[in-house]
Kinemage of the C-alpha trace (Angstrom):
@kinemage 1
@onewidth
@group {chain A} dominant
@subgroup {mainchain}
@vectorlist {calphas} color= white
{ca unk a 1} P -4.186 3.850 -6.252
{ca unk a 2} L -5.510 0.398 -6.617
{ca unk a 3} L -4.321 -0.031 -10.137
{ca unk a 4} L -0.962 1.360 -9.124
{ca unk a 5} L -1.181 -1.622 -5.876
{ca unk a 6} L -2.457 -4.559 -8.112
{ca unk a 7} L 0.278 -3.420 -10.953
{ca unk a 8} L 3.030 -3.865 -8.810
{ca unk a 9} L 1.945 -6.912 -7.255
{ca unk a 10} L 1.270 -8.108 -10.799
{ca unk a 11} L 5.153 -7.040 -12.194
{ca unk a 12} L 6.746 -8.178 -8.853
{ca unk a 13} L 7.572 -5.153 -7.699
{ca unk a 14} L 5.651 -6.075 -4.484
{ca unk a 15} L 6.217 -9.657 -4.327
{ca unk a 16} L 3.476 -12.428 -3.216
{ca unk a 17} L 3.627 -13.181 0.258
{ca unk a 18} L 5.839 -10.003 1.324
{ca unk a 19} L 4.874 -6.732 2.903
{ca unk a 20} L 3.576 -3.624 1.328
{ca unk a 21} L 5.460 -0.842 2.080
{ca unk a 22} L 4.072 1.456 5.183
{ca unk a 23} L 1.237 3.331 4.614
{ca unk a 24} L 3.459 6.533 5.043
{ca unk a 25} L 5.784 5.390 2.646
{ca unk a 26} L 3.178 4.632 -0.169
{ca unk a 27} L 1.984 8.352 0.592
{ca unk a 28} L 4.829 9.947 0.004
{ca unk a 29} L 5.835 7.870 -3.106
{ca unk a 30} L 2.336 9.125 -4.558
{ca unk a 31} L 1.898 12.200 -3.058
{ca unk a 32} L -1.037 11.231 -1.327
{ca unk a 33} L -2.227 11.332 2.109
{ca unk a 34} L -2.146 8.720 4.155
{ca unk a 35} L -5.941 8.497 4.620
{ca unk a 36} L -6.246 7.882 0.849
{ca unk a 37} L -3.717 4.904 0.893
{ca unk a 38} L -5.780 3.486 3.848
{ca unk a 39} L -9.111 3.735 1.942
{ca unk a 40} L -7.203 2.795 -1.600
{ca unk a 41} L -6.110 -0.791 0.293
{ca unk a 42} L -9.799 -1.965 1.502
{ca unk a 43} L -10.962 -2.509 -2.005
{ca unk a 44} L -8.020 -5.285 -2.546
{ca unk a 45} L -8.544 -6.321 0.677
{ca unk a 46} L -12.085 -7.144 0.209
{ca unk a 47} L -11.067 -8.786 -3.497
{ca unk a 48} L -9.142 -11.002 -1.367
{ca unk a 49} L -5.932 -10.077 -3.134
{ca unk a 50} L -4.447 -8.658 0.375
{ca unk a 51} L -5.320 -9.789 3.912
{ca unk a 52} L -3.938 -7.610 6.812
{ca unk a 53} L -1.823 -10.016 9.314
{ca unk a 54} L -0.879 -8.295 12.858
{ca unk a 55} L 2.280 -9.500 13.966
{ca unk a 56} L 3.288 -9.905 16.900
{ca unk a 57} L 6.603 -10.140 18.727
């Protein structure tokens, strides 16, 4: 799951400064649960290659 994240970040499929898909969405895509993409996303979180931004409206 992380290699799959940092891949697509790294070919532009996810671009810099844009959104992940939702949780749900990477899930299905992988055939995951969601709890696994929710654990899979700390590690680049903690690499500081993602940071989690709440936005509000």
């Amino acid at each position: 799951m992380y290699d799959y994240i940092i891949g697509h970040i790294l070919v532009g499929a996810f671009p810099v400064e844009t959104r992940l898909p939702a949780e749900m969405q990477l899930a299905e895509r992988l055939s995951v649960s969601r709890p696994v993409v929710r654990q899979a996303l700390r590690r680049p979180r903690t690499d500081g290659i993602l940071f989690k931004q709440i936005y509000r409206s």
